[in-house]
C-alpha positions in Angstrom: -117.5 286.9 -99.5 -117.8 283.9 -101.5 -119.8 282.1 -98.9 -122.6 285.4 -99.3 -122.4 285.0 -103.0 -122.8 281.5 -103.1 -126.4 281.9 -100.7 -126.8 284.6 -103.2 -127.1 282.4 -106.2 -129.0 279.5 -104.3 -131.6 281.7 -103.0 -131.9 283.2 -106.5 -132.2 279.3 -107.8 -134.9 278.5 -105.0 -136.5 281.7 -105.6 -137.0 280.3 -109.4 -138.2 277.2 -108.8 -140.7 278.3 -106.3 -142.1 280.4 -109.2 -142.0 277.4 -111.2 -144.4 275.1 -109.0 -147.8 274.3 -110.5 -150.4 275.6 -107.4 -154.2 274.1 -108.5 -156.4 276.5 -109.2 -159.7 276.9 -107.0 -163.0 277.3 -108.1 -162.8 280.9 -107.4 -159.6 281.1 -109.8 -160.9 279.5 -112.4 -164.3 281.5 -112.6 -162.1 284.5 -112.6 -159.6 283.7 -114.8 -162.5 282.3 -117.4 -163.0 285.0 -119.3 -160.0 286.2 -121.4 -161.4 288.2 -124.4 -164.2 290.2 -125.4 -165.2 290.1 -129.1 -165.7 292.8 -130.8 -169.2 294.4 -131.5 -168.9 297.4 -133.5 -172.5 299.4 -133.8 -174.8 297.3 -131.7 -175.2 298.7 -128.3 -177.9 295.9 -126.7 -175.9 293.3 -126.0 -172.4 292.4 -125.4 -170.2 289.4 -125.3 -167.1 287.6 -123.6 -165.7 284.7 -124.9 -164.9 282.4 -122.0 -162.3 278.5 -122.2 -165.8 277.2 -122.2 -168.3 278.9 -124.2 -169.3 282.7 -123.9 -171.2 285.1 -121.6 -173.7 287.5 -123.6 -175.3 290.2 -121.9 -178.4 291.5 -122.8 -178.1 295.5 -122.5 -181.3 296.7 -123.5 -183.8 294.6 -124.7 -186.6 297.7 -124.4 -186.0 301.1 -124.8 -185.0 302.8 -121.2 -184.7 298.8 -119.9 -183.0 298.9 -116.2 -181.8 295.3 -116.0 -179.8 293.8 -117.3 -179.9 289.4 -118.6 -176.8 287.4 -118.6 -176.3 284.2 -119.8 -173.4 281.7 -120.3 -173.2 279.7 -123.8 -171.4 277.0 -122.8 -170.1 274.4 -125.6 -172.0 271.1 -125.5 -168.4 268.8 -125.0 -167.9 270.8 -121.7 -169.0 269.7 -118.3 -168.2 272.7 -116.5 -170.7 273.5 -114.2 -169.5 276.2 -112.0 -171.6 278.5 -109.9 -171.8 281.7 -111.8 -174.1 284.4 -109.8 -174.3 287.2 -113.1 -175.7 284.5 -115.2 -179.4 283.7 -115.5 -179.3 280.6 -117.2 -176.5 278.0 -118.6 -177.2 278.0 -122.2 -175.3 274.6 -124.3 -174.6 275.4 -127.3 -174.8 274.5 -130.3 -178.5 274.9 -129.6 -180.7 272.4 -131.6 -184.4 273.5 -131.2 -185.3 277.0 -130.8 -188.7 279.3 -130.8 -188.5 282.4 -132.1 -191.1 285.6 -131.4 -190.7 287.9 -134.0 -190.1 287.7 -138.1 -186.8 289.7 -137.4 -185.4 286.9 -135.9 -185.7 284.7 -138.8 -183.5 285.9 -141.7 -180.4 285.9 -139.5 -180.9 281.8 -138.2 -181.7 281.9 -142.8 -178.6 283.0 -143.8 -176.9 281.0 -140.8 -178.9 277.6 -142.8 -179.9 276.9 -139.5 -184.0 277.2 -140.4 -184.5 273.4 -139.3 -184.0 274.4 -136.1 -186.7 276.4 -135.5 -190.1 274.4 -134.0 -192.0 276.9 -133.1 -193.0 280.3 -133.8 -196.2 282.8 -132.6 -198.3 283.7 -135.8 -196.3 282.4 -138.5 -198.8 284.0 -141.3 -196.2 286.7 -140.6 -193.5 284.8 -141.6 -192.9 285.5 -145.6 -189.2 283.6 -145.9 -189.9 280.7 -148.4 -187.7 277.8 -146.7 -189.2 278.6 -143.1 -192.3 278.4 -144.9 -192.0 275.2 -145.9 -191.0 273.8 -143.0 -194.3 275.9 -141.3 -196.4 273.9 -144.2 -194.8 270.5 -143.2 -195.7 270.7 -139.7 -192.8 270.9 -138.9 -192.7 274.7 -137.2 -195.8 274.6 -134.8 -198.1 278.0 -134.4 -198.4 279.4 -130.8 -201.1 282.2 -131.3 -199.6 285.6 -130.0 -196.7 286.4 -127.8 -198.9 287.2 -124.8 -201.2 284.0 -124.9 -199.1 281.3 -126.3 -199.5 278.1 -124.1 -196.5 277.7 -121.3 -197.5 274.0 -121.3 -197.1 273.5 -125.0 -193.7 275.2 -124.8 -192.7 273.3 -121.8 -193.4 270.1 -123.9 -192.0 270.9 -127.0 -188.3 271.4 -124.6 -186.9 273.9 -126.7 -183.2 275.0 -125.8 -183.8 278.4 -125.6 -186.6 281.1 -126.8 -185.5 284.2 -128.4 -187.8 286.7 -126.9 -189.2 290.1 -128.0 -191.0 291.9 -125.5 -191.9 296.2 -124.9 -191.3 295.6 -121.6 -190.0 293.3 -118.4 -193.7 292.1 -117.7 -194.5 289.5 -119.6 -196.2 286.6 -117.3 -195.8 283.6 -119.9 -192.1 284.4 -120.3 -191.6 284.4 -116.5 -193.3 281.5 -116.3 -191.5 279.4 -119.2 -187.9 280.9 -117.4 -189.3 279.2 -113.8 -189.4 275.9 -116.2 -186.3 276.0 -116.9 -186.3 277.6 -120.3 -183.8 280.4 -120.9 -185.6 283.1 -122.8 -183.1 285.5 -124.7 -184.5 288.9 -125.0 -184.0 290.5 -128.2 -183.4 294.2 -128.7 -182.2 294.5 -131.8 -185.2 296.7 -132.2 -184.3 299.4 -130.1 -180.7 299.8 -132.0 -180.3 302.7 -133.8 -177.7 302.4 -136.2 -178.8 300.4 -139.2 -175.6 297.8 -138.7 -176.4 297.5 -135.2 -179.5 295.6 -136.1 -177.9 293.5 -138.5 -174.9 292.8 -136.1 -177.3 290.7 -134.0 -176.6 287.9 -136.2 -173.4 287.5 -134.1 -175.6 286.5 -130.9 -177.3 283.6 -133.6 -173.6 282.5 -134.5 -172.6 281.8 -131.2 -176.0 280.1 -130.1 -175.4 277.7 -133.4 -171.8 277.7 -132.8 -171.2 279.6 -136.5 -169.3 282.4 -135.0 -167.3 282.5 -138.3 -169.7 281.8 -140.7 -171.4 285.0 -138.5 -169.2 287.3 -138.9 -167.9 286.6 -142.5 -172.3 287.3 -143.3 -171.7 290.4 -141.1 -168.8 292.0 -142.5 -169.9 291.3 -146.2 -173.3 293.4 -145.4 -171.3 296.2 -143.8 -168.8 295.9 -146.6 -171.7 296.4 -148.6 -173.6 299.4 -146.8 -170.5 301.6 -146.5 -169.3 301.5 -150.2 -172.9 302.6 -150.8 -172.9 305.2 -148.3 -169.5 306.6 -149.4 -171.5 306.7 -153.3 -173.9 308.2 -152.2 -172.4 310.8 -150.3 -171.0 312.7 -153.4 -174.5 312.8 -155.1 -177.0 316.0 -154.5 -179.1 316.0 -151.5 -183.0 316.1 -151.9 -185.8 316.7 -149.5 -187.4 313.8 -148.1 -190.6 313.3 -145.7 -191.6 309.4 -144.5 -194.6 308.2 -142.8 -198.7 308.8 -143.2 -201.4 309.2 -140.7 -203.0 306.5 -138.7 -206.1 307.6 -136.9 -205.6 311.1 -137.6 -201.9 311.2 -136.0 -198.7 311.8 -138.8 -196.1 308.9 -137.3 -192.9 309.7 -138.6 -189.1 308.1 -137.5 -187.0 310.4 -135.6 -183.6 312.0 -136.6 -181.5 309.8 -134.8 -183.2 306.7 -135.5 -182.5 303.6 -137.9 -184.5 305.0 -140.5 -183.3 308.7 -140.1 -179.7 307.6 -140.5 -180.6 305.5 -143.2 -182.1 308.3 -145.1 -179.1 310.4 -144.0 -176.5 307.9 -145.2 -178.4 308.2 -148.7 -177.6 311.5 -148.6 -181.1 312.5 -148.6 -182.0 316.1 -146.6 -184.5 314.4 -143.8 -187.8 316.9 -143.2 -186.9 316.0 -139.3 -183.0 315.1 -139.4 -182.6 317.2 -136.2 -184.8 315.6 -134.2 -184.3 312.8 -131.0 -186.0 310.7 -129.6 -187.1 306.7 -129.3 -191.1 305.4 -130.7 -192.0 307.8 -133.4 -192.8 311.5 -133.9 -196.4 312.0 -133.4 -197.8 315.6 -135.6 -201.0 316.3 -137.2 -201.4 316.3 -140.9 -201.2 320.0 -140.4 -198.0 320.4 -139.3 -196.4 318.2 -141.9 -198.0 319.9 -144.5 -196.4 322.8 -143.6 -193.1 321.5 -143.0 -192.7 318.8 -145.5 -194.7 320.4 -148.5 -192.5 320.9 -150.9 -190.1 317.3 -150.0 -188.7 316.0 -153.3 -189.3 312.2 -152.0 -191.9 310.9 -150.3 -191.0 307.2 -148.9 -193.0 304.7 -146.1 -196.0 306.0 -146.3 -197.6 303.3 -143.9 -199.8 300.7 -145.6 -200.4 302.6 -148.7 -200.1 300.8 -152.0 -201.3 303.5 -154.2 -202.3 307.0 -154.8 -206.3 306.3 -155.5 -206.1 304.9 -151.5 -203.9 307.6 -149.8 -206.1 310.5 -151.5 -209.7 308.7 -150.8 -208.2 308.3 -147.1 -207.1 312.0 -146.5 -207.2 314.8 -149.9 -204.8 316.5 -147.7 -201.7 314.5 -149.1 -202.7 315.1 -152.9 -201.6 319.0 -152.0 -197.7 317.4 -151.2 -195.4 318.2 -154.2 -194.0 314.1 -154.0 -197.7 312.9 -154.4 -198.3 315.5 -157.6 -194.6 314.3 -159.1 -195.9 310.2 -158.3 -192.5 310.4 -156.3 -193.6 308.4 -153.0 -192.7 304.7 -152.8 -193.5 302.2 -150.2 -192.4 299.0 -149.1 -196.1 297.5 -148.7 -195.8 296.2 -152.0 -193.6 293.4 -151.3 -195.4 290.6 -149.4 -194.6 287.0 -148.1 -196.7 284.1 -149.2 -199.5 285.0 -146.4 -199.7 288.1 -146.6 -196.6 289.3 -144.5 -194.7 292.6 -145.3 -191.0 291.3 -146.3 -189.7 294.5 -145.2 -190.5 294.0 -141.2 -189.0 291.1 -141.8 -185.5 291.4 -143.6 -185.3 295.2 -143.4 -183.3 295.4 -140.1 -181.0 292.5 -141.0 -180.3 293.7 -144.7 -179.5 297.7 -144.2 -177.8 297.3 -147.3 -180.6 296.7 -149.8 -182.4 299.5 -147.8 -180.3 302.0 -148.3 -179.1 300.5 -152.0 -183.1 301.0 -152.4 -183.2 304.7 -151.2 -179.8 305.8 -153.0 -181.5 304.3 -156.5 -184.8 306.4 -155.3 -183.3 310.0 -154.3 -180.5 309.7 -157.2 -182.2 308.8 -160.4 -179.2 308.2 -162.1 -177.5 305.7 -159.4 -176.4 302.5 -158.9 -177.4 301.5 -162.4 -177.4 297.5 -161.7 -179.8 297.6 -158.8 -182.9 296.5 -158.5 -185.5 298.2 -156.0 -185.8 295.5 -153.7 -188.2 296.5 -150.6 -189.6 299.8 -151.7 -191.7 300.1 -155.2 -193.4 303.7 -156.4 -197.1 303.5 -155.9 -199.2 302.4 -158.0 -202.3 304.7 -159.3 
């Protein structure tokens, strides 16, 4: 008996030192084994990430509304040499990223509040651009003009060696992006147009933080803005609810934003009673002048109304909106008002990245009598 406890206890001992040798992981293992935690991405649905011993994967979900592919990429930090084979990602990104081209003026107040504007070389129409420190830079020579997005020059871009391009595109088929990827180039498609929730636009900073390797800095800028929004939402909520009616006409066709979109929640977290709160849908709603007349005569609030700047130009355009109850009260207020240096609408520009001055803006507009210390800051009434 002693004998069979004594192998008892030695096989136990080998049995723990066997668990105890080191075995060298493979390629295989390690690839596997990279990715260990996923950070956390609350409202924005187009894009996710994993943070890996190395650097990050992002995923591109849906950088076009009803997009069926999917773009990978791995962020891997500069120090690294880690080269492994990785068949889900398109491109190996090092990061922090030094010199980057941007494609559309929504990409620019996030890399702004990040301080990371010097990094930018290259941009397409930058009369667009209304931010006063990228402008500078645009003035210096030092951020170069590419035309449009669907001309601008591949070989100029190949030259200039940027480390990546933060894309915008309606679609997968764009030739000179395709092009600039066969060079080499990763191009990072941006959807953080097609989110829907107004935080899910501004969360996109969190994809700049990681390409600039501010990840904190990213998410301290994030959570201050959400902070922000939802202690004006939770306001807002216990003030009375009036009737409101967006958009204009354009070529004899009322566009309008859908229920469920960024600017229908927005208008809902006011607490503002949407003409159109119940409807779905991506783009825009699409009626004749008719048809809104109808509906959204009597709205309390009349807010966006395209282009317009004053009443004189909305009623020369089309008499039909002098007979809405918000155009005979000089209650309608549009963000055209507030433009960049060259012309650019500041709203297209920091509106998706700052939903809390938007909907600061709209809870000062439907309740007169709140948020005494604010100051209107995209939208402004009409003038006559």
């Amino acid at each position: 008996m002693k004998n069979i406890s004594l192998l008892f206890i030695c096989l136990v001992i080998l049995s723990g030192c066997k668990q105890k040798e080191t075995k060298q992981p493979t390629i295989a293992d390690k690839l596997t084994s990279e990715i260990y935690l996923e950070t956390e991405i609350k409202y924005a649905k187009g894009f996710s990430i994993q943070t890996t011993q190395t650097g990050y994967y992002v995923t591109i979900n849906n950088p076009w509304p009803d997009a069926e592919k999917q773009y990978s990429f791995k962020l891997q930090r500069a120090k690294t040499h880690d080269r492994l084979p990785d068949p889900d990602a398109t491109h190996v990104i090092q990061i922090p990223v030094n010199q980057i081209i941007l494609s559309s003026t929504t990409h620019i107040p996030p890399v702004v509040l990040l301080k990371e504007q010097s990094s930018i070389i290259a941009f397409p129409g930058t009369d667009y651009i209304s931010d006063s420190s990228v402008r500078a830079l645009i003035d210096s020579g030092k951020i170069e003009d590419l035309g449009q997005n669907q001309t601008i020059s591949v070989e100029k871009v190949i030259t200039m060696q940027p480390d990546a391009i933060m894309g915008f595109g309606v679609d997968g088929d764009n030739p000179v992006y395709k092009q600039i990827e066969k060079a080499g180039i990763p191009v990072i498609y941006n959807g953080d147009w097609t989110e829907e929730h107004p935080l899910g636009k501004a969360e996109w900073i969190k994809l700049f933080g990681l390409l600039y390797g501010k990840e904190k800095e990213a998410n301290h800028i994030f959570k201050n803005i959400e902070q922000s929004y939802l202690e004006t939402k939770k306001i807002a909520q216990s003030l009375e609810k009036p009737t409101v009616i967006a958009g204009a006409t354009w070529k004899d066709v009322w566009y309008l934003p859908y229920g469920n979109s960024w600017q229908g929640k927005i208008i809902a977290d006011a607490h503002g009673n949407y003409i159109y709160s119940s409807t779905t849908g991506t783009g825009s709603l699409s009626y004749n002048i008719e048809r809104v007349l109808t509906d959204a005569q009597n709205a309390a609030v009349w807010i966006a109304p395209g282009q317009y700047t004053s009443y004189a130009a909305m009623q020369a355009d089309n008499n039909t909106y002098s007979q809405f109850e918000a155009f005979q009260n000089k209650k309608v207020y549009t963000f055209a008002l507030n433009k960049g240096a060259r012309g650019g609408i500041t709203y297209y520009e920091e509106a998706s990245m700052r939903p809390d001055l938007v909907l600061k803006d709209l809870v000062k507009i439907l309740h007169k009598n709140s948020l005494p210390d604010h100051e209107l800051y995209f939208f402004k009434p009409l003038t006559d």
